[in-house]
C-alpha positions in Angstrom: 23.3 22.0 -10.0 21.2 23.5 -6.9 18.0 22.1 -8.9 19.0 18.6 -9.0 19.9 18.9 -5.4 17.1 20.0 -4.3 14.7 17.5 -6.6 14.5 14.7 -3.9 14.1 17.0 -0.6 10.7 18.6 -3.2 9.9 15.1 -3.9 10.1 14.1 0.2 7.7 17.1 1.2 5.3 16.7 -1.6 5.0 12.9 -0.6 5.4 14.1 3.1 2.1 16.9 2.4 -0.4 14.6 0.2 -3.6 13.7 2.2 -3.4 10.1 -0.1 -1.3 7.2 2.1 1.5 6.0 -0.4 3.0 3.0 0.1 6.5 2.0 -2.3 7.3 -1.5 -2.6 9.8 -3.7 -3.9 9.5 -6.3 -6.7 9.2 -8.8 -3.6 6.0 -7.0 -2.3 8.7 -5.5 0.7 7.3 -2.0 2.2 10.1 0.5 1.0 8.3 3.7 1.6 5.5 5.1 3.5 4.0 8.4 4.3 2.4 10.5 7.0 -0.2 10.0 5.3 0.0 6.1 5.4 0.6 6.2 9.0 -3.1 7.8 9.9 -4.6 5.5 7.5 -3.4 2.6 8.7 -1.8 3.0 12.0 1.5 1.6 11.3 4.5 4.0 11.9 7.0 4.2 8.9 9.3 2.8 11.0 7.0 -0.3 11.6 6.0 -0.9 8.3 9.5 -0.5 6.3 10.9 -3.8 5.6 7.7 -5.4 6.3 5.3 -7.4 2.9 2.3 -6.4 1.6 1.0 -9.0 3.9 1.4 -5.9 6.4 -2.2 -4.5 5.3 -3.6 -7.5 3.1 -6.9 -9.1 5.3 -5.7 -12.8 5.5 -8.4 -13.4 4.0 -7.8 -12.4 0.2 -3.8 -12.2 0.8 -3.1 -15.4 -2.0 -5.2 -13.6 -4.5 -4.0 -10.0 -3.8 -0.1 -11.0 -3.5 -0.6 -13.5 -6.6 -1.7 -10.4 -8.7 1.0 -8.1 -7.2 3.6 -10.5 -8.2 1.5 -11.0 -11.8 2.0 -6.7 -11.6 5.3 -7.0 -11.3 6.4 -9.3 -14.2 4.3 -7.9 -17.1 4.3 -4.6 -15.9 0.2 -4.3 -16.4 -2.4 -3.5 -13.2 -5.5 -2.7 -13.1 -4.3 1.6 -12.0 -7.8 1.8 -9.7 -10.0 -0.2 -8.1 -11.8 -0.9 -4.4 -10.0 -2.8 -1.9 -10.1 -3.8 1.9 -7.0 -3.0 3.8 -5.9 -3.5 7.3 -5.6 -1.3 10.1 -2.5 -2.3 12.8 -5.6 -2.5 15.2 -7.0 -5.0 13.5 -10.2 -3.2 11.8 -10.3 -3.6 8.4 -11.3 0.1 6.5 -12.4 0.3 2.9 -10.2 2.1 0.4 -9.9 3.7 -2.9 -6.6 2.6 -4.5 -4.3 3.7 -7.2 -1.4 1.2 -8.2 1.4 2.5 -10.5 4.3 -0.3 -11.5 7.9 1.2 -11.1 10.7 0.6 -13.3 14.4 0.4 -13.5 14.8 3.0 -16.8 14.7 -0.3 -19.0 11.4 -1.1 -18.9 11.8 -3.8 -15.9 9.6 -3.6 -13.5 11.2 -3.1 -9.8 8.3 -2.7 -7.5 5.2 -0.5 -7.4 3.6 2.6 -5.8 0.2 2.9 -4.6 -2.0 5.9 -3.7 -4.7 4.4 -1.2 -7.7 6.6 0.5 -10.7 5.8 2.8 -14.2 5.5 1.3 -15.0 6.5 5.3 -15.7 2.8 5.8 -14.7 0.4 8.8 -15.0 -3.1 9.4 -15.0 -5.0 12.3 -13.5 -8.0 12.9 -16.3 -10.4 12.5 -16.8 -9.4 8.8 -14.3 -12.3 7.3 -15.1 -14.4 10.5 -19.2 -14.2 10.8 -19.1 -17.2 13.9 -16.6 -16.0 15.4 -18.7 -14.7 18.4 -19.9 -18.5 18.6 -17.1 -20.2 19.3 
């Protein structure tokens, strides 16, 4: 009995300790968890980015595309695992990341949301890089 009790408090510090940002959502693309880890990476506190949609991190930009193939994700249960992406920082910079997308299930084989692992590639963007006039207008 002790080891079941003490399976989710191992599973909270090794999610708490991992140098990757992981992000849990819901089958609606709703932030359910997010790490310490998550927090440097993106600048969002846990407590600011629970509750809140994928949009959260999603450049405006490519959101359609990127939230059309999350919800895809969700109902055959297939992603692409790893891949390149832009995400959002809360101050508005976009970084460059490494990403790893697992699909999470309810025990039946229905998918209920997904997990990713996402790291820097120690690349920043500015502002300008989806908005090239911007300094014109």
């Amino acid at each position: 009995m002790a080891a079941v009790e003490t399976r989710p408090r191992l599973t909270q510090a090794i999610v708490s300790a991992t140098a990757d940002a992981l992000i849990a959502v819901d089958a609606n693309g709703t932030i359910t968890a997010w790490n310490p880890a998550a927090e440097r990476l993106l600048g969002n506190t846990s407590a600011q980015a629970i509750g809140q949609t994928l949009a959260l991190i999603i450049p405006a930009p490519s959101r359609p595309l990127h939230i059309s193939g999350f919800h895809r994700a969700v109902e055959t249960s297939e992603t692409d695992t790893r891949g390149a992406a832009v995400a959002t920082h809360a101050n508005g910079t976009e970084i460059e990341i490494e990403l790893t997308i697992g699909i999470t299930s309810d025990g039946t084989q229905s998918a209920i949301g997904a997990v990713a692992a996402l790291r820097p590639t120690g690349r920043r963007r500015g502002l300008e890089s989806y908005a090239p006039n911007a300094a014109d207008r």
